[in-house]
N, C-alpha and C positions, 0 to 999 in steps of 0.2 A: 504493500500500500504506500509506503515511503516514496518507490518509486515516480509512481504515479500521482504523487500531491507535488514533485517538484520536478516533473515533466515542464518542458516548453509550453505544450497545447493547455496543460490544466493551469498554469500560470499565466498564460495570454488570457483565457476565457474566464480563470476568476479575474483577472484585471479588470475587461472588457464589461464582464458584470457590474462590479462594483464602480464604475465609471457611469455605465446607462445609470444605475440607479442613484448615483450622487447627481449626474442631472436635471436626473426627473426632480429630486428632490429641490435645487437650485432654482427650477422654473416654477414648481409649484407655490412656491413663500412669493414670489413677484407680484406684485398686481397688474403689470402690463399684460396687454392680448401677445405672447410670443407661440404663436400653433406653425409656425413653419420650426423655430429650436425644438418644439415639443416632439415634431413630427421626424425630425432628426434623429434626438433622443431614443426616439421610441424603435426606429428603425434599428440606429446601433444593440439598443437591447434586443430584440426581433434576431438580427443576426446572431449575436452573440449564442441565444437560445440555441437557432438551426444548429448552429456548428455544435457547441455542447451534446445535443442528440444524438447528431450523425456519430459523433465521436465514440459512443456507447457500444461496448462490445456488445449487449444487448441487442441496437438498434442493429448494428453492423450486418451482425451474423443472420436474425432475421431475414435480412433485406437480400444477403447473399443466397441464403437459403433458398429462396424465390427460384435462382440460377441452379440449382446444386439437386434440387430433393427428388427430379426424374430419375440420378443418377445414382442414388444408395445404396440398391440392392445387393447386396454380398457375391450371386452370381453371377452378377455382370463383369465382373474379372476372370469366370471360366472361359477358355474359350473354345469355340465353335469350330469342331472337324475340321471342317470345310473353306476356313481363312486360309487365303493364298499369303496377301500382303498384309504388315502392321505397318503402321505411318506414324511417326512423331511427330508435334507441331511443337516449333521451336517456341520459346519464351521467355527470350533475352540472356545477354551477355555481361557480364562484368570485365570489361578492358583495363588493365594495366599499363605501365607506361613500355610496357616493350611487350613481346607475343608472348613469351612465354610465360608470363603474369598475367594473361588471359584468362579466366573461369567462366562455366555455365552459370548463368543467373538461378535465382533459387528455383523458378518455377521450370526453366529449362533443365534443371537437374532432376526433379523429381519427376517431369513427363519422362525421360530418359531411362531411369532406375526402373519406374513402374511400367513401362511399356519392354521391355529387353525381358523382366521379370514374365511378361504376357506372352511374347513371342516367345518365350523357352517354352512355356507352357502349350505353344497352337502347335500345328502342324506347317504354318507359316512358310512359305519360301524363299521373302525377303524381307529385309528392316530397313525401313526406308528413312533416312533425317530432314527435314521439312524446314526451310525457313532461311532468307539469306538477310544480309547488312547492308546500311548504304555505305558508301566510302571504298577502299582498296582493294576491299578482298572480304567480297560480301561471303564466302565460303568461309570464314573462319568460325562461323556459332554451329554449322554441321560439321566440320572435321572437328572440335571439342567434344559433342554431342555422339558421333563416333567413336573418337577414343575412349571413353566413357564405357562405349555399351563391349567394345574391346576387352575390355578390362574386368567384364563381367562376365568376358567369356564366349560371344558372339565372334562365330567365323569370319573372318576380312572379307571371303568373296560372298558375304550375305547381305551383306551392305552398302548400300546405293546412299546418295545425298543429290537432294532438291535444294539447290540457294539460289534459285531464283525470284521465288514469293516473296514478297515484301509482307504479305497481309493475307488473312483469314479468307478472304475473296479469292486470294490469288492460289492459294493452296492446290485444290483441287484441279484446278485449268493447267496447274506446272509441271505435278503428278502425271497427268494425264501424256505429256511428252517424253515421259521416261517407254523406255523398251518392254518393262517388265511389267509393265499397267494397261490395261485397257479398260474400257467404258464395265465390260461384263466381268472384274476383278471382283473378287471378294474381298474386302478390304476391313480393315480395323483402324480405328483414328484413335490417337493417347493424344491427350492434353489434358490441360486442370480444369475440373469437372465446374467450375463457375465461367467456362469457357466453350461447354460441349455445345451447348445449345445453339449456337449464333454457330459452329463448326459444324454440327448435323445439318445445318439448315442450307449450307453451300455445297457439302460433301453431296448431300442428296439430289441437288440439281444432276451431276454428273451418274452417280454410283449408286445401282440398284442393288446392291447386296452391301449392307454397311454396318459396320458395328462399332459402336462409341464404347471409349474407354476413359475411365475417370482417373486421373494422376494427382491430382490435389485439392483437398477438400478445407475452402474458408470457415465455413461457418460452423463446422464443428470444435475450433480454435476458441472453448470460453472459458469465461473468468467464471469463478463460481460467488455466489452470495453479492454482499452488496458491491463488492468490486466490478460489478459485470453493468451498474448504473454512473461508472465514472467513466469521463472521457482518456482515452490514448489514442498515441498516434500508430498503433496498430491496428487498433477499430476505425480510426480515419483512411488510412488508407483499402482496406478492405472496403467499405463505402465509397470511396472514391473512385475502386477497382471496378464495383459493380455497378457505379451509376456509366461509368464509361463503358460497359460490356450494354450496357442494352440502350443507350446509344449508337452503340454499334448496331446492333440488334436492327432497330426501326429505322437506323440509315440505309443498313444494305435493302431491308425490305421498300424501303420508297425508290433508292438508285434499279431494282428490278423491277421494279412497277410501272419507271419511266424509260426504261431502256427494250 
């Protein structure tokens, strides 16, 4: 709990509190009409509240949940006879100031581990790494994402790398250029399961045999008791995560509506 009472966020937003309400308090003793300071006031505290909420691992996870609860089921990690390919969707790098100080980002690690963990388990023919960079050498977050599943033990020539996606859109259409895919592929998709949904929803345009695999799960990340009504910046970001994923969500769905 210490933590978290001299965190940044809880110390901006108790600031921010007790500022709206010395305001309010300041305007109210006046006797002038000031409704535009009032209305100020009122917004700063307005704000101050949202972000307090969002902040709440409570609110957070909830809201995550939203993204995440199609995807719980225990055997949806079995997998199915009949998968030819598994496909990773990349999620981010940690760059260092030279290559070899390069790491997978956290969520790029865990789609990795969980999906190499799935393809040991299928009858699978290839492991596919999904996702390029912008800048010199957009190939560097699938050869990490590679050596990785190396290392756990995946043959060199079972593994193929897609870095030409930039993006969740772009995924399936770059897949599809590879030798070892085709439209009629049975296919399995890893990434973090507050990510499947907006992923099933592209993957299925192209691939009539598809199976979603969930690699990381947000909203089961809680604080217990009353810790779970204070704000952190790991409930904020989680919240943040997920208001941007279904954004995405209703973007791709209008950019297909008009295209």
């Amino acid at each position: 709990m210490a933590k978290t009472l001299v965190s940044p966020l809880f110390l901006i937003i108790t600031f921010l509190l007790l500022v709206s309400l010395y305001l309010f308090s300041r305007l109210a003793s006046r006797e002038k009409n000031l409704k535009k300071e009032k209305i100020a006031a009122g917004l700063v505290l307005l704000a101050t509240l949202v972000l307090a909420v969002i902040s709440t691992p409570i609110f957070a996870n909830n809201l995550v949940n939203f993204l995440e609860a199609t995807y719980q089921e225990e055997d949806i990690l079995t997998p199915d006879d009949e998968i030819e390919i598994v496909t990773i969707l990349s999620g981010g790098i940690n760059q260092g100031p030279g290559e070899e100080l390069d790491i997978l980002g956290g969520s790029s690690a865990q789609r990795v581990i969980r999906g190499v963990k799935y393809f040991k388990k299928s009858n699978a023919d290839y492991l596919i790494m999904q996702g390029g960079l912008m800048g010199e050498d957009p190939g560097r977050m699938t050869e990490l994402m590679k050596e990785l599943a190396l290392i756990m033990g995946v043959d060199r020539d079972r593994v193929w790398l897609e870095k030409e996606s930039n993006n969740t859109r772009e995924h399936p259409e770059e897949i599809l250029k590879l030798p070892v895919v085709s439209a009629d592929t049975n296919l399995a998709v890893v990434t973090s399961a507050w990510h499947l949904w907006r992923s099933e929803r592209e993957f299925a345009r192209y691939f009539s045999e598809l199976t979603m695999v969930p690699a990381e799960f947000l909203s089961h990340d809680e604080k217990r008791g009353i810790m779970q009504f204070f704000p952190s910046t790991t409930s904020l970001k989680t919240t943040t995560r997920t208001i941007q994923e279904l954004i995405g969500i209703l973007w791709y769905q209008i950019r297909h509506q008009i295209s």
